[in-house]
N, C-alpha and C positions, 0 to 999 in steps of 0.2 A: 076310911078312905085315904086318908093322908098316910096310913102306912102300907098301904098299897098300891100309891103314888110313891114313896120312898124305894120300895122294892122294884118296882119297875122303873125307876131312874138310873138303880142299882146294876140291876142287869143289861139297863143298855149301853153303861158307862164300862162294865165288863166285858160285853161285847164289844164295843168299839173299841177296848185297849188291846183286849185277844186279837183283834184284826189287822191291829197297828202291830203288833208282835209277831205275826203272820205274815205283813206285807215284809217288815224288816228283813226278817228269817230268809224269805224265800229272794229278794232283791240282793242278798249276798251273795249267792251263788247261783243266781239267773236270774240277770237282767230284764230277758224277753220273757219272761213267764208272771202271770197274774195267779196272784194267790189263790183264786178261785178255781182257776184252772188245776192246780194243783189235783186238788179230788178226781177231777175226770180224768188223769196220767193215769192214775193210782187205779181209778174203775178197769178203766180198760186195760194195765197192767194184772190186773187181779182177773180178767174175763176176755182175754185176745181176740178178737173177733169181732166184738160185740156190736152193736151198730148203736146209731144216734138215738136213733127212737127209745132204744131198751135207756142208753144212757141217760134220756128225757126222762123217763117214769123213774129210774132207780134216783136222781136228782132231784128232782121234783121240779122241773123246770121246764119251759116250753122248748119246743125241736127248733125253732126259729135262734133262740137264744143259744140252746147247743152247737145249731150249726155252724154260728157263728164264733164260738171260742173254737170248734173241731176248722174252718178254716185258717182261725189265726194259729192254730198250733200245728197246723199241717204246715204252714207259710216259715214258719220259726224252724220247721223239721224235727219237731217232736211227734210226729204221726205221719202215718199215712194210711188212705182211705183206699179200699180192695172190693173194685166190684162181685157182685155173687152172679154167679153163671148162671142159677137158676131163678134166680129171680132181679132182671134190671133193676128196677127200682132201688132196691136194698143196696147199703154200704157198709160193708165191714169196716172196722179201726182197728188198727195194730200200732204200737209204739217201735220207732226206731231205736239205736244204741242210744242217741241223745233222749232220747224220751224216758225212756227204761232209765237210765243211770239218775235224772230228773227226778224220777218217780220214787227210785229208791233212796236218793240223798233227801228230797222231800218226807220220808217215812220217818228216819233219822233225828232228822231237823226237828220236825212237829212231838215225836215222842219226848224231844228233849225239854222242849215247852209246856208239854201237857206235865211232865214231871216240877219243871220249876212253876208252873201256875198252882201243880198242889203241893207243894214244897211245906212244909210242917204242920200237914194233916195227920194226926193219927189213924192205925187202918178203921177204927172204929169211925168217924168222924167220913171218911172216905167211902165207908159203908154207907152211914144216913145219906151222903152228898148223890150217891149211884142213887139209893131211895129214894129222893127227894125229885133227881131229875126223872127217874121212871114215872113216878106220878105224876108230875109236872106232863112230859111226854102222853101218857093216855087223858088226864084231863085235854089238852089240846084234841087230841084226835077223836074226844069224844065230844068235844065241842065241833069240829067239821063236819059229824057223821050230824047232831042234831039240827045242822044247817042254819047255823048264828052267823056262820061266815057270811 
């Protein structure tokens, strides 16, 4: 048990510097943007249109929570929301120039991190690390599917 108390000390001490290296990264060149935010420039850059809801499931985050970073970044003029003619309800999201350029110096930024976070792996080592997280990945989802959550 104690080394699996070690490893999850591990990873949340990695997670929280990844984040701190995230907030840094992205506070250099946008001020009014949360690092979190980031990903959903990028979704919706990567799928024009898309509305909240789709970006809730693909996030894995509630529509309440998305609504509210899609008004602060609509506020900041990194988006703007376009109703659908046939159906009111529904809201499209499209990014503006400031959005788009965000989203793409954000892609930049992050690739340069994910390089210097594996910085003297070899590809072999980079291999097991992909391994490692794949398993890692379906153990979780196969623990949500057997309803331990």
């Amino acid at each position: 048990m104690d080394e699996l108390k070690a490893i999850a000390m591990t990873e949340n001490a990695v997670r929280r510097l990844h984040m701190q290296c995230c907030y840094q990264t992205v506070k250099k060149w946008h001020e009014d943007v949360h690092p979190g935010q980031i990903t959903l420039l990028c979704s919706i850059q990567d799928r024009p249109g898309c509305t909240q809801s789709e970006l809730a499931r693909e996030h894995g985050i509630s529509c309440a929570s998305i609504g509210m970073s899609v008004k602060r970044l609509e506020k900041a003029g990194f988006l703007i929301k376009r109703g659908d003619e046939n159906d009111l309800r529904a809201t499209h999201l499209e990014l503006t120039e400031k959005g788009a350029a965000c989203a793409q110096t954000a892609r930049k930024q992050l690739q340069l991190l994910a390089a210097a976070r594996l910085r003297g792996f070899s590809e072999e080592e980079l291999r097991q690390y992909e391994g490692f997280l794949r398993r890692i990945r379906q153990n979780l989802q196969d623990y949500l599917e057997e309803d331990n959550a």
